[in-house]
Backbone bond lengths (Angstrom), bond angles and torsions (degrees), N, CA, C in turn:
res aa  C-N    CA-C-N  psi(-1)  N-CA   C-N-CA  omega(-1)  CA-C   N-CA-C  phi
1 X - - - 1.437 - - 1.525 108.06 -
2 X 1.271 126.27 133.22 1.323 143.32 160.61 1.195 115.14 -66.90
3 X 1.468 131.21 108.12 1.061 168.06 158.67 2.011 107.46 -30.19
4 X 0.806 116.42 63.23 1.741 90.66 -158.82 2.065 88.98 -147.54
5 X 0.949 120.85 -175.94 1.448 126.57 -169.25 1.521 115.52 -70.58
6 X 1.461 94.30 -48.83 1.430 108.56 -168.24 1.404 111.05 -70.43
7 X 1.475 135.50 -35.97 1.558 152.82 117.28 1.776 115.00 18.46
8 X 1.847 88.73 -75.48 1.348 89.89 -166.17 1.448 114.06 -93.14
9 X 1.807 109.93 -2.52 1.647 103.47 149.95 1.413 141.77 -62.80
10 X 1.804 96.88 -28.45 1.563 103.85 -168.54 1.611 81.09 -77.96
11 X 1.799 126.05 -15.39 2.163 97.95 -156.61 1.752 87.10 -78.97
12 X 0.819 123.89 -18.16 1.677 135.72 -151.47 1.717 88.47 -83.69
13 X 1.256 121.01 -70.76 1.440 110.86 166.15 1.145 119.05 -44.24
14 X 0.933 133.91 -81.49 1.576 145.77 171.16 1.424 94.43 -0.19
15 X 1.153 122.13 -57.70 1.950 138.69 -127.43 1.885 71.83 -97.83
16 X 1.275 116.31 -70.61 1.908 109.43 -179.94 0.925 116.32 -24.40
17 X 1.335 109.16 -82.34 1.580 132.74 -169.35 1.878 102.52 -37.82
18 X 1.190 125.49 -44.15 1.180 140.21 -168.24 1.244 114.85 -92.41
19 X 1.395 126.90 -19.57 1.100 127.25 161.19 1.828 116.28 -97.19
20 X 1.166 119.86 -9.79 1.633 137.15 143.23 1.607 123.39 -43.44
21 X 1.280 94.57 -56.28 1.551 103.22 -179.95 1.520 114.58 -82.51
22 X 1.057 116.05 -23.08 1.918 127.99 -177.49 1.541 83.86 -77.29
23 X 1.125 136.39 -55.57 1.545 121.49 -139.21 1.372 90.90 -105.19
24 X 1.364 133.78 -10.07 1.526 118.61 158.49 1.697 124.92 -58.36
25 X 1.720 104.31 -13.63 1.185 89.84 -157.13 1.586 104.63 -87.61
26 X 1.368 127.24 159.01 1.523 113.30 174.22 1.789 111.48 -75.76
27 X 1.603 110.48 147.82 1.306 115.57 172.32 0.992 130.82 -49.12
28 X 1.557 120.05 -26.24 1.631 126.69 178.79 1.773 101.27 -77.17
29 X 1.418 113.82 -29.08 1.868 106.12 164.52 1.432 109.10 -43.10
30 X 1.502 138.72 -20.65 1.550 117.67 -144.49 1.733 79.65 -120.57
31 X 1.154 131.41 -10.00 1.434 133.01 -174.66 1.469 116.06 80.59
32 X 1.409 118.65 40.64 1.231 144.92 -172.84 2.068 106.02 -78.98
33 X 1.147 110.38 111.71 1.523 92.05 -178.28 1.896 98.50 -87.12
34 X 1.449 101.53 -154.64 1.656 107.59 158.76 1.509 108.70 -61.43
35 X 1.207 101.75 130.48 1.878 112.00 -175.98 1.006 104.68 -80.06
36 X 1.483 148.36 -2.20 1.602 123.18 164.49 1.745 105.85 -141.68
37 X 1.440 102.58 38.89 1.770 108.07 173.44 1.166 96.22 -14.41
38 X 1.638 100.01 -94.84 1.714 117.72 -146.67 1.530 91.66 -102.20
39 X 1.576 126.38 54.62 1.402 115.75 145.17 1.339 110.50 90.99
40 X 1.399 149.19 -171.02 1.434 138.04 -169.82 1.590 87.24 178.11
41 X 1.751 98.00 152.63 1.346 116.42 -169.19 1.692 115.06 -83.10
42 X 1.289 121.90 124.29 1.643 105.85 159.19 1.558 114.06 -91.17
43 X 1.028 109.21 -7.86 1.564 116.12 177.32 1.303 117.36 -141.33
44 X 1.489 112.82 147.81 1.561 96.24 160.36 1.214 146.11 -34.94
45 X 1.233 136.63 82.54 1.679 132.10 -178.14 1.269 111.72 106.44
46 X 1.712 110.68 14.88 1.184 123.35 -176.58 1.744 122.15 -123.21
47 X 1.172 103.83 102.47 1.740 97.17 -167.59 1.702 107.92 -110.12
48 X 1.224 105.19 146.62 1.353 88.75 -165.08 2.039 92.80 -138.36
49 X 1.049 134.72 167.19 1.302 130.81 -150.84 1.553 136.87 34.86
50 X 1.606 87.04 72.45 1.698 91.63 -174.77 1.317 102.56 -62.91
51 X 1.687 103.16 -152.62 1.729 114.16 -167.76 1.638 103.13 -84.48
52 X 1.576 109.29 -40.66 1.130 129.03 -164.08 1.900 104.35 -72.15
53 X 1.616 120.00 -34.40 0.951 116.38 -173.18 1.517 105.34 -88.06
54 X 0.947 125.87 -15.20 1.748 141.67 174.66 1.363 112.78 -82.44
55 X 1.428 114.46 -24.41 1.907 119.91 158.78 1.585 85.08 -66.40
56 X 1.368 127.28 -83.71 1.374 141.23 -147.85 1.572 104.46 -42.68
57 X 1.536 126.16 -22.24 1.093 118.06 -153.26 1.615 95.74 -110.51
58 X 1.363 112.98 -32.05 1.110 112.67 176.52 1.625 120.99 -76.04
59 X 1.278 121.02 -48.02 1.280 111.72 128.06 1.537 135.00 24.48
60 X 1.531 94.25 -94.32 1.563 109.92 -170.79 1.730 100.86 -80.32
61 X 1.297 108.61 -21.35 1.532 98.11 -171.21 1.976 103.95 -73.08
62 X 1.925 96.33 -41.63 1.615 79.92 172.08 1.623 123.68 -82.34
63 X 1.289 116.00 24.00 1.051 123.68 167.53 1.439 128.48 -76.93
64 X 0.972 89.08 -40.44 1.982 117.34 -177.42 1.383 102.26 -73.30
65 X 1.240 103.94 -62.22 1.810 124.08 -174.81 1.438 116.71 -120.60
66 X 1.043 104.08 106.35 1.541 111.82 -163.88 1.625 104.12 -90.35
67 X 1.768 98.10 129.05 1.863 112.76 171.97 1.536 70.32 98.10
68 X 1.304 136.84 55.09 1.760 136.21 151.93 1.188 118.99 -98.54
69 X 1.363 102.97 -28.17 1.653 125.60 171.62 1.281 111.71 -70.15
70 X 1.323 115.36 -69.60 1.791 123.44 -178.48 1.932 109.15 -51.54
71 X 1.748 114.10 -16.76 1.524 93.81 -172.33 1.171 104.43 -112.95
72 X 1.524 110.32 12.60 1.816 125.50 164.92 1.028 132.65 106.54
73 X 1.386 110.60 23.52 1.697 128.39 -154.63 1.279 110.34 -57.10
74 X 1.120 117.60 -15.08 1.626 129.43 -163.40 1.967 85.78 -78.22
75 X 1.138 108.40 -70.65 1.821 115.13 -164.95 1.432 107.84 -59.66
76 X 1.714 103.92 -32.62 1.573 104.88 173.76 1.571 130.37 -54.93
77 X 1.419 99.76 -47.15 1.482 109.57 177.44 1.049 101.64 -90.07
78 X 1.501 143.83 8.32 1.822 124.52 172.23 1.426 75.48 -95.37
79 X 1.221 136.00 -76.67 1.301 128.59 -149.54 1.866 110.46 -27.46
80 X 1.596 110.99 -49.32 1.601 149.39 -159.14 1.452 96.91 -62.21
81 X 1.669 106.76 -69.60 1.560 114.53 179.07 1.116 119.56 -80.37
82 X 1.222 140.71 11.99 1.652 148.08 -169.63 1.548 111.36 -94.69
83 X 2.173 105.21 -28.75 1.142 97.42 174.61 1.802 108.73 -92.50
84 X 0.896 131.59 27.10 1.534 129.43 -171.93 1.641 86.55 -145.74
85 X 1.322 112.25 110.72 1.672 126.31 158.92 1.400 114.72 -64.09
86 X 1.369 103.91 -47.38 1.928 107.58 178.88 1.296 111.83 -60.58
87 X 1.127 130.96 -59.02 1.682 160.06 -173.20 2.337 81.57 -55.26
88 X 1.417 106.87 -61.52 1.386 93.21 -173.42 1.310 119.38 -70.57
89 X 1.180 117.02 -12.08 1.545 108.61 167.16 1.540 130.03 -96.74
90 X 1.304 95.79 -11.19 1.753 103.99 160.01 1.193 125.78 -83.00
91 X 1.982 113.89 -19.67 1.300 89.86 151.61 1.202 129.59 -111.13
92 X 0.989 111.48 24.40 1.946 120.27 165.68 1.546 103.68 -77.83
93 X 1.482 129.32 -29.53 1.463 133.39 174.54 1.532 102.15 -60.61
94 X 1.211 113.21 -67.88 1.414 121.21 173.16 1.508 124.19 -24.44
95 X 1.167 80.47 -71.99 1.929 97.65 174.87 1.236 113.66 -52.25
96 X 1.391 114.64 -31.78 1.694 119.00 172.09 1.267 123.37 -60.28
97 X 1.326 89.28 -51.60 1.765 116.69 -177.75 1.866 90.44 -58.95
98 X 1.012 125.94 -63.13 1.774 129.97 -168.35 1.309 95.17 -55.29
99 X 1.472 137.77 -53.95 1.395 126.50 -138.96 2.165 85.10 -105.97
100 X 1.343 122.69 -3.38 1.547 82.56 161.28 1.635 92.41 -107.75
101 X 1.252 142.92 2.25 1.575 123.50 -178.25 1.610 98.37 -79.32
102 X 1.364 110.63 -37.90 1.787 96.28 147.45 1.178 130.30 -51.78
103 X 1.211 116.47 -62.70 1.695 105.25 -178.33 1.432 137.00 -46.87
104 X 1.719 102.91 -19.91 0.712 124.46 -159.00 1.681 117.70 -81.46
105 X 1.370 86.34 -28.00 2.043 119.17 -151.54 1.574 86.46 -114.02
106 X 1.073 125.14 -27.35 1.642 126.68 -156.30 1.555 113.83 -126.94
107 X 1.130 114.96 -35.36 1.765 135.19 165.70 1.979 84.69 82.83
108 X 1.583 112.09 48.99 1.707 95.24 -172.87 1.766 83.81 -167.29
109 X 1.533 112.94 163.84 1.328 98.09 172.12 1.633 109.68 -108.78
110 X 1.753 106.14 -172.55 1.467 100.07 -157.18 1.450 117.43 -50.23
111 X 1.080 128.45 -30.61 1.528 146.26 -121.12 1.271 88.75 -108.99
112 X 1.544 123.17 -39.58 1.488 128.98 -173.34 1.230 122.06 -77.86
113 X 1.751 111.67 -19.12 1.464 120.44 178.92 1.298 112.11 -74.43
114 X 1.419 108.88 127.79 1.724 140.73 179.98 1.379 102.32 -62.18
115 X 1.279 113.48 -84.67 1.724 136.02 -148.11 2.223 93.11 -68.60
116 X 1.057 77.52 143.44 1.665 107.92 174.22 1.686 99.09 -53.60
117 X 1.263 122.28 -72.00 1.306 138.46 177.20 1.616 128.85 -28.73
118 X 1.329 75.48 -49.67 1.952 93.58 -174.55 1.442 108.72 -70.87
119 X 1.771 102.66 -33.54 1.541 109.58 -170.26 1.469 112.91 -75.81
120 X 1.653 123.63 -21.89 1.167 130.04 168.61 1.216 118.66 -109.60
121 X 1.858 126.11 20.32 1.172 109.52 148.54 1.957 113.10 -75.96
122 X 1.323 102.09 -46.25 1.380 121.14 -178.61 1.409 100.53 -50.91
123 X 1.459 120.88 -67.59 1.745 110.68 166.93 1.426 109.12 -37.83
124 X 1.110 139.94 -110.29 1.344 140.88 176.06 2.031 119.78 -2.65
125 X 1.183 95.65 -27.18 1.800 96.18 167.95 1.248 108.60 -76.14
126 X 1.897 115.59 -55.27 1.452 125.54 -168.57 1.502 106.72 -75.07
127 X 1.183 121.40 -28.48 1.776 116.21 173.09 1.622 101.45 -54.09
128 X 1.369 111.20 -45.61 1.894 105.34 -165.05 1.226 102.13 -105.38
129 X 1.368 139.94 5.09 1.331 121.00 -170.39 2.171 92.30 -119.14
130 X 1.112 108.92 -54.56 1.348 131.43 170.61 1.629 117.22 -85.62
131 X 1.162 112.15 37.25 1.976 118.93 179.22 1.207 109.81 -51.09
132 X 1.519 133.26 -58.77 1.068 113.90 -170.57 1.698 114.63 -64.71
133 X 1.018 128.53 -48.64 1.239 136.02 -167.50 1.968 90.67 -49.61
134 X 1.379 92.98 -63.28 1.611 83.88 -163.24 1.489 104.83 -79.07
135 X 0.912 140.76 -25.54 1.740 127.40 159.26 1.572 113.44 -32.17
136 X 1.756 107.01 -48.95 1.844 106.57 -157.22 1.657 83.56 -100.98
137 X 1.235 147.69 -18.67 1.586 135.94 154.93 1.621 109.56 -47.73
138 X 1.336 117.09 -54.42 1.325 118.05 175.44 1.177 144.63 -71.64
139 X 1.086 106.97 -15.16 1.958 136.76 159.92 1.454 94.94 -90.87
140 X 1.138 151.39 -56.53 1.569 148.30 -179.48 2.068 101.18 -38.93
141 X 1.361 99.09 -74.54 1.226 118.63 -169.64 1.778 119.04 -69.03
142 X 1.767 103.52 -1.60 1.553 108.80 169.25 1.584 95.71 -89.56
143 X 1.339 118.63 -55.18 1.910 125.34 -163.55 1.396 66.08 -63.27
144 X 1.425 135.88 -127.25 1.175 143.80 -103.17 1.853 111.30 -44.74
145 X 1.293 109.52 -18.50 1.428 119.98 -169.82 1.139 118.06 -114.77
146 X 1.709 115.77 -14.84 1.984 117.13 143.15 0.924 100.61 -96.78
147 X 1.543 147.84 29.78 1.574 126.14 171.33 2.132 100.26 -114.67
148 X 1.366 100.36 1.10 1.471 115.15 -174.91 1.449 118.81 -83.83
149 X 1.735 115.06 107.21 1.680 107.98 -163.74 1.271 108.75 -51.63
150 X 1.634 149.07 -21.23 1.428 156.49 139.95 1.702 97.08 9.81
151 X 1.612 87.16 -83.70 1.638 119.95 -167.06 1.601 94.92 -60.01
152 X 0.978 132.73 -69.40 1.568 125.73 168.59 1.592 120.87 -21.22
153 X 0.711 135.76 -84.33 1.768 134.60 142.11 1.392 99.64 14.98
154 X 1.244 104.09 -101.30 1.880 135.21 178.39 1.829 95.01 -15.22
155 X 1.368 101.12 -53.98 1.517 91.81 -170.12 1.689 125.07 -87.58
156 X 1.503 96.30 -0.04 1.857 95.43 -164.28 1.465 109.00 89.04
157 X 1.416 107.98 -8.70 1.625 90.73 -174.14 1.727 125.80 -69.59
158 X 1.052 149.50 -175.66 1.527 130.42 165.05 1.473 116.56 -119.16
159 X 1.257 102.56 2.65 1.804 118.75 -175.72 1.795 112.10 89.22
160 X 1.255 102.00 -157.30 1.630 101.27 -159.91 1.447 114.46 -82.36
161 X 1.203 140.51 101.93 1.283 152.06 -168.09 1.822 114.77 -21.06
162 X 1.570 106.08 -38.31 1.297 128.79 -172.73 1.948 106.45 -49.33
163 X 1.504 128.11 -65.71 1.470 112.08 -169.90 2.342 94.36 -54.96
164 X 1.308 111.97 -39.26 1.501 82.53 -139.25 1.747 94.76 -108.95
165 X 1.720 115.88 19.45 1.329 135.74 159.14 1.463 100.51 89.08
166 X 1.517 118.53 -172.21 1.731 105.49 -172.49 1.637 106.69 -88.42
167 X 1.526 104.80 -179.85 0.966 96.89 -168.51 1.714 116.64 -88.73
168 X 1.511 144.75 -175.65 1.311 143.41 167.51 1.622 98.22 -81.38
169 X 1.269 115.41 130.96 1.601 130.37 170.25 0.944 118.75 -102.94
170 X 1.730 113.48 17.06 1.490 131.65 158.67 1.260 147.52 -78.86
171 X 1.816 87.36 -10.36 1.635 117.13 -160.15 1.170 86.77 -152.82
172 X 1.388 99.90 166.90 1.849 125.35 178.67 1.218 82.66 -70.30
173 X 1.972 98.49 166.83 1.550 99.79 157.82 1.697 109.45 -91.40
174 X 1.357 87.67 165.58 1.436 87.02 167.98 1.580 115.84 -110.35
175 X 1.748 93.52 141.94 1.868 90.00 -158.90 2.118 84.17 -107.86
């Protein structure tokens, strides 16, 4: 191949066009199930967000922030914590720590508790006994769930000024 301009325009198209048609297709075409069912490794021989701790987490996240569940919080934060191994194993400790001070108090884990009460005695232990965990769970699970165009909608907002430049302060906005 000749090295020359006209060359590395058609590979550059080529490379679009082909990356157009790949990303049209849906993920369930490639036989893709849920990407973190049963949890994913940060280490060798080390898996950390089972099924049971991914009830527990989702759970507490629509606990905090309610309608966290319905906008997918569960896929949001695996996707979120999947790229940080450290970050995923501190909160798989957490979640441990939550789902036996449940078991413990409740003979059931978090995710399974019914009553309003039970769910904020167990919150109320892990806020003061486990702070950090649940401080940076609860700041994790606010950004990821106001930073979601979903939640944008909900509020009137239009998202970040930057793709479509600022707005005219000449005119209303338009919502």
């Amino acid at each position: 191949m000749n090295p020359s301009r006209r060359n590395f325009i058609k590979t550059i198209a080529v490379g679009m066009l082909g990356k157009g048609l790949i990303s049209s297709f849906p993920f369930q075409a490639f036989g893709e199930t849920e990407k973190f069912e049963d949890g994913f490794e940060i280490q060798k021989g080390f898996k950390v967000f089972n099924r049971e701790t991914q009830k527990s987490m989702e759970a507490l996240a629509d606990t905090l922030v309610p309608g966290a569940k319905k906008l997918g919080i569960r896929q949001i934060f695996m996707d979120n914590i999947s790229k940080d191994p450290g970050a995923a194993g501190f909160f798989d400790a957490g979640f441990w720590n939550l789902d036996t001070i449940s078991k413990t108090r409740f003979k059931k884990p978090f995710y399974a508790l019914e009553k309003k009460e039970e769910k904020e005695e167990v919150i109320n232990h892990v806020s003061v006994k486990n702070r950090t965990f649940f401080k940076q769970f609860r700041e994790t699970v606010i950004n990821l769930y106001y930073t979601h165009p979903e939640v944008w909608k909900k509020l009137s907002y239009n998202g970040p000024p930057q793709p479509r430049g600022f707005m005219d302060y000449s005119s209303p906005p338009k919502v």
